[in-house]
N, C-alpha and C positions, 0 to 999 in steps of 0.2 A: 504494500500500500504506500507508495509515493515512495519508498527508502524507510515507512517507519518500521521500529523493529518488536516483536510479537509485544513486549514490554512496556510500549509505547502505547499503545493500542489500547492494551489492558488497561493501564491508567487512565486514560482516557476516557472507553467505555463506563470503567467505573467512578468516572467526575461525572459525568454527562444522570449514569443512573442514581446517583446520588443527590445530584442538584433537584433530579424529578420529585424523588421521594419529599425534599423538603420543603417542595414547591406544593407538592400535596397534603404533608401534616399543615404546611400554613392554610392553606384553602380551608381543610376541616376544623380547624382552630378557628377559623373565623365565622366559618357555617356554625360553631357551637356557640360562639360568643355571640351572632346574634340572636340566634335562638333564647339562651340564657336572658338576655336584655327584653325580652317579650314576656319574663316568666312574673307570676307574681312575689313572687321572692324578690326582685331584683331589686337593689336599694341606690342611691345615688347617694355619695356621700357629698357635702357640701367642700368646695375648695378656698383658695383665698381669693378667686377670680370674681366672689359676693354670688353667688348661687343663691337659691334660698336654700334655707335649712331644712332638714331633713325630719317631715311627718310620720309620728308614729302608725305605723301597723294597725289597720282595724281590726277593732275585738272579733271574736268569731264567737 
């Protein structure tokens, strides 16, 4: 393949399947995280940025 040598190759293949893979746990981390932000559990906590503060949880 061009002058590369079996070793070259190899490395490469496994940059290329490795970039995939963490191309993919990113994608699914982000499908959970928005999922999670829909749940009603989800809480926002207030920042310095003046948010409003953060209402308690209705009684159940």
């Amino acid at each position: 393949m061009f002058g590369m040598s079996f070793m070259n190759v190899l490395v490469l293949a496994l940059f290329v399947v490795g970039g995939g893979l963490v191309a993919l746990m990113v994608t699914i981390t982000q499908r959970s995280y928005k999922q999670d932000e829909k749940s009603e559990f989800w809480v926002v906590y207030p920042t310095a940025k003046g948010e409003k503060p953060i209402e308690p949880a209705p009684e159940r």
